[in-house]
N, C-alpha and C positions, 0 to 999 in steps of 0.2 A: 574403447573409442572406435571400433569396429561397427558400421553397418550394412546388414546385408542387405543387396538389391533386390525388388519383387517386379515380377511382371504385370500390372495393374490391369491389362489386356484377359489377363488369364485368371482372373480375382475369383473367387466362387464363394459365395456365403452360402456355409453349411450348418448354420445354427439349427436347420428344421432336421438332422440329421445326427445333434445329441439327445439320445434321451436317456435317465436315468444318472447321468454321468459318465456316458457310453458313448463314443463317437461311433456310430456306423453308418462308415458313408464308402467307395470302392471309386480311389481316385484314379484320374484319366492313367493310361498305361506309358505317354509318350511326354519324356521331360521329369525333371526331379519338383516336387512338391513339399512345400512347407505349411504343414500345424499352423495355427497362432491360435491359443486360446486364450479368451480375455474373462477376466471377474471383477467383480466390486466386492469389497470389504469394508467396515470399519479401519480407520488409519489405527486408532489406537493410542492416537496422539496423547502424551499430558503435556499439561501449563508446564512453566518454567518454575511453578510451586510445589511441583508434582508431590514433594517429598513429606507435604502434611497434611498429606492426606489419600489413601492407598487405591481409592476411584476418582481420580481428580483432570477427567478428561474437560478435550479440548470440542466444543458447541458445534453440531454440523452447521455452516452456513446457508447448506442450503436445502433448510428442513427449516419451513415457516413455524411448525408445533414444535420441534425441539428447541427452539428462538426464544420463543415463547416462554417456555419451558423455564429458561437457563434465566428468565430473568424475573420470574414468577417465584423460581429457586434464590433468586440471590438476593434480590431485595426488594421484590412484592411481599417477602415472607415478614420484612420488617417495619413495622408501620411507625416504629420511633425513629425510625433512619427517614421515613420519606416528611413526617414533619415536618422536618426542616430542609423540603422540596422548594426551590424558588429562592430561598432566603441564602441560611449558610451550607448548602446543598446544591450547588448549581448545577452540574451537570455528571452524566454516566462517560468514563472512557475507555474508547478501546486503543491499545495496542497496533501496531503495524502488525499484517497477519502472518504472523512464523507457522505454516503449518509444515507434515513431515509427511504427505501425499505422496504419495509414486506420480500421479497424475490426480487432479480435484475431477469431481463427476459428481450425478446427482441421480439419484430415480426421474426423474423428468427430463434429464440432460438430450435425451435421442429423440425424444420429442419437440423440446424447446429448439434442438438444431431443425428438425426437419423442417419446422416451421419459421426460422428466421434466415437459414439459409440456403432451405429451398431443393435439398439433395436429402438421402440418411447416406449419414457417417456410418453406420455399421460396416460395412464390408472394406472402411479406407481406415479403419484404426488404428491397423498394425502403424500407419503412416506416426501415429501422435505423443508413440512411446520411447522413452530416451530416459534413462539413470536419473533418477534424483530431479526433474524435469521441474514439478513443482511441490520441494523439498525445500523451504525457508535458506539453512545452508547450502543451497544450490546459490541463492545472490551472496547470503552474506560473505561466503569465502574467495568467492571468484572460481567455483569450480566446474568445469566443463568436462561435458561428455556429448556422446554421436549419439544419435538416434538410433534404435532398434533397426526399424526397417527401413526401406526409402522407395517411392515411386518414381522417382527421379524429380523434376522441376515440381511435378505437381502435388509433392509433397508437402511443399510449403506453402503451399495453399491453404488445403487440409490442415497442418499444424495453425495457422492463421485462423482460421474459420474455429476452428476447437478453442482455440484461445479467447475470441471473441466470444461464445459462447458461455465460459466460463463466467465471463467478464459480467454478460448479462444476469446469469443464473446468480451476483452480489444483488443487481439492482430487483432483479424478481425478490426474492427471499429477503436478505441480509438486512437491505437499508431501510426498506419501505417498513417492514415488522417491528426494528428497530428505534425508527423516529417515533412511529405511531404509537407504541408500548412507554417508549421513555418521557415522549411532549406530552403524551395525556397524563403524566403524573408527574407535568409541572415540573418536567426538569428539561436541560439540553446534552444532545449528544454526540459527543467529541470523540470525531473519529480520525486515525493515522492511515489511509487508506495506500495502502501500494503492498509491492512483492509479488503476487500471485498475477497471472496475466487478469488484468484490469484497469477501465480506462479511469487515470486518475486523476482527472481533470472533472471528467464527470461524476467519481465517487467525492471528488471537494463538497460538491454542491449537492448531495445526497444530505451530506453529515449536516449539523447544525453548528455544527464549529468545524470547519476542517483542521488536519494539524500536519505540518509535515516537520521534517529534522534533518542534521545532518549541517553543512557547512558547505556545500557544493548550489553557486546561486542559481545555473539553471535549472538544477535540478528543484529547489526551493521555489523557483516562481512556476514551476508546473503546478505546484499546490495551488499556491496564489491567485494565478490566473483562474484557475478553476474556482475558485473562492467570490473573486471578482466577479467574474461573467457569468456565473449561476445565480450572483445575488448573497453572495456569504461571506460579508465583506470584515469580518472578523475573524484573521487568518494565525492561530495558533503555531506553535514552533518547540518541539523537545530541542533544548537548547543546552551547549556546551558537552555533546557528546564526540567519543572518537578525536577528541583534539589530539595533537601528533605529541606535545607536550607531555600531558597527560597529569590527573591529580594533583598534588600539591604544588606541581613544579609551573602551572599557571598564573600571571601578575594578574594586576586589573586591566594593562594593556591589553592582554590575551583577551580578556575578557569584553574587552571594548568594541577591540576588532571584529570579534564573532557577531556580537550585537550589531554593530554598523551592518554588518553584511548581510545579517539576517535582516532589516530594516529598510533597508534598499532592495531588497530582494519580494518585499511584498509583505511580509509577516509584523504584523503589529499586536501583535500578545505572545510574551516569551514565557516558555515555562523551563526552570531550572531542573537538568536531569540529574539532580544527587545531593538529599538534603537529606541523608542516613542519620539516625541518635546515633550521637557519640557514643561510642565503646571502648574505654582506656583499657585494655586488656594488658596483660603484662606484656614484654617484651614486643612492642610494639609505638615504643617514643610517645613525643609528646600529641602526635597526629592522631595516635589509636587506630582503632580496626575501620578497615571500610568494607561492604560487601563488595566493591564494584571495582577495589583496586585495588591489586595485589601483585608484588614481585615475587611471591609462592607459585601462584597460579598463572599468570601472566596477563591476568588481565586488565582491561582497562578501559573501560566503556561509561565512565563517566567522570565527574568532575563532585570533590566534596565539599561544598560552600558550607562551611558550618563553622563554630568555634575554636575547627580542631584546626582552621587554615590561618597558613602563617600572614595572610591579608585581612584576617574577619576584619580586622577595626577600620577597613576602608570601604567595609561591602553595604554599610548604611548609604556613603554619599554615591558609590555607583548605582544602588538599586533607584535611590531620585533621580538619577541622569535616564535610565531606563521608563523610570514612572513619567517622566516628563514627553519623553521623546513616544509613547506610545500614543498615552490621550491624545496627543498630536495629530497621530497619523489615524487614530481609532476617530476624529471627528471627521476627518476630509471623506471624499470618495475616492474611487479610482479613474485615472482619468489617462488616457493612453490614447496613440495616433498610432498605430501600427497593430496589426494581429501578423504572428508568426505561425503557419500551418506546422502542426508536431500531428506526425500520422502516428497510430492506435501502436502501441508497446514499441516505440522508438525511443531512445535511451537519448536526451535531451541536449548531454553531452557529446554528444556524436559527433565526431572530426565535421564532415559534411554541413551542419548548422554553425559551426564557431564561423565562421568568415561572414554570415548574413548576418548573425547579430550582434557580431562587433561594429560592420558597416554602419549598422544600423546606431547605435550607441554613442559610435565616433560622429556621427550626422545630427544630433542632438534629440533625437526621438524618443520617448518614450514607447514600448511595447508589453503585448502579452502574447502568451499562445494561446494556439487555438485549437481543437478538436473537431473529428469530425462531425460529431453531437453538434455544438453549435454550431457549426459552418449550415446545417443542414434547418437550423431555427434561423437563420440570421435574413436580415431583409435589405434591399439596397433603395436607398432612399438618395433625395437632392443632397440630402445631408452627411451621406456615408454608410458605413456598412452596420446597420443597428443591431445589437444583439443587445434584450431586453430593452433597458435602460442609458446603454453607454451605444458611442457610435464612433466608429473607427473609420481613418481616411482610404486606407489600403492593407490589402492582404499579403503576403509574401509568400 
């Protein structure tokens, strides 16, 4: 958790001074001096499948041929799979992005910055490096660490600006390859967009389906919203994961509540996280094996709706309470008096916004958030603040 101070005054880029893998360069005589040598590598990453199959890495996202690539490989190769494109094949999904980077980077990365924000980052890097920085279990566990170096204030600048960057190097590569690859073969593409610094309000409305998950609502309508205001008004939801419950020990009330909240929260197509074949293995009661929940392992990352739950013979009449209350919401539009400013990798939960948009909620208003992307499309009219099709009275 240690980081050391750098004088930023005193910065010298010595790149024209490696060759061969030879630094030769004769630093000033006055004051102690620090190295930083920087590389790019393959992360090396595998899926979470890794285990069947012995090269089963994870797709640069920001290599447009490798994209391509990964999906020419997977199922351009199948033409009895895409037949039934449109019909009983509706759409490709991605995953929320778990990657295991030290920090994400691109072959275009130093250029893309130079030209969006105006400076090169080359000689302020050392600024951007910190343990596990953008390392998947760097959110999922809650673990932190210091930055490597620090320029002092202006550091988080720098970290800022690289982050945005990154953010950009999805929309360059990632989505654009993506849509275009998967819509022209007549399918839609559902994407979990967050974790890696990225705006996720404007990757909602990238995807062709947004999806977000979880049980935390502000969190949930930052999907939403993004869904809403880009025009992607079909807002998917990995539903009933992380319940504190957990597995079998879930009613239908559990179940209701999740729903409510996700439903009020913006999300009007739930998809169920944990519909595993039964597996009556021995020693393991009437419930059988789950891959996702285990008092062996400790895990618990989902919920087993299936046969093996001591509720199945109630999950007919909740799934109608669900089928009902979606079409519902899947006919209306969205319709809000309020936008909330949520500046670019702000954690939506943040002590600092609970008191605005409770005010706001307690006052009978309907709201969404809002990014800096829209703010910067949006038009002010007799009518209010229009962003595309919808029009809002005031900004917060």
């Amino acid at each position: 958790t240690d980081t050391m101070s750098l004088d930023i005054d005193t910065l010298v880029d010595i790149t024209a001074h490696v060759d061969n893998g030879h630094i030769r360069w004769q630093p000033p005589t006055d004051g102690e001096w620090q190295i930083v040598s920087i590389y790019t590598m393959a992360s090396g990453s595998h899926l979470l499948i890794a285990a069947v199959a012995e090269e089963n890495y994870v797709t640069d996202p920001f290599d447009s041929e490798a994209i391509l690539r990964f999906y020419e490989g997977w199922i351009g190769k199948h033409p009895e799979l895409l037949a039934y494109a449109g019909t009983t094949l509706r759409a490709l999904f991605s995953d929320s992005y778990e990657y295991f980077a030290q920090r994400l980077f691109s072959e275009d990365f130093i250029e893309l910055f130079r030209q969006n924000r105006g400076y090169d980052v080359t000689p302020f890097l050392p600024a951007v490096f910190q343990p596990a920085r953008d390392q998947h279990f760097f959110f999922f566990t809650g673990m932190r660490t210091a930055p490597d170096f620090s320029f002092g204030e202006v550091s988080q600048r720098i970290i800022h600006d690289y982050d945005l960057t990154v953010s950009e190097l999805f929309f360059k590569h990632w989505y654009p390859v993506s849509r275009e690859w998967i819509e022209s073969h007549n399918l839609q593409f559902r994407q979990q967009g967050y974790n890696p610094p990225l705006d996720v309000m404007r990757a909602a409305g990238a995807a062709t389906i947004p999806e977000t998950e979880g049980g935390n609502p502000l969190w949930l309508k930052r999907v939403a919203s993004g869904g809403h205001l880009y025009g992607r008004p079909l807002i998917s939801a990995e539903s009933f994961v992380f319940l504190p419950k957990g597995g079998f020990a879930l009613t239908p009330q559990d179940y209701k509540q999740e729903v409510d909240l996700l439903l009020t929260a913006g999300v009007n197509h739930i998809i169920y996280h944990g519909t595993p074949y039964r597996w009556e293995a021995e020693g393991y009661g009437e419930t059988g094996w789950s891959p996702f929940i285990s008092p062996y392992t400790g895990t618990n990352i989902s919920t087993t709706i299936s046969e093996a739950d001591p509720f199945w013979k109630y999950q007919s009449e909740f799934n109608r309470y669900v089928a009902r209350l979606q079409v519902l919401l899947q006919q209306g539009a969205p319709d809000a008096d309020v936008l909330v400013y949520l500046p670019l990798f702000d954690n939506p939960d943040h002590e600092r916004f609970l008191p605005v948009v409770k005010a706001i909620d307690a006052s009978g208003y309907a709201w969404e958030w809002v990014n800096d992307d829209l703010i910067a499309q949006a038009n002010w009219t007799d009518g209010g603040l229009e962003i595309g099709k919808l029009v809002f009275q005031a900004i917060v």
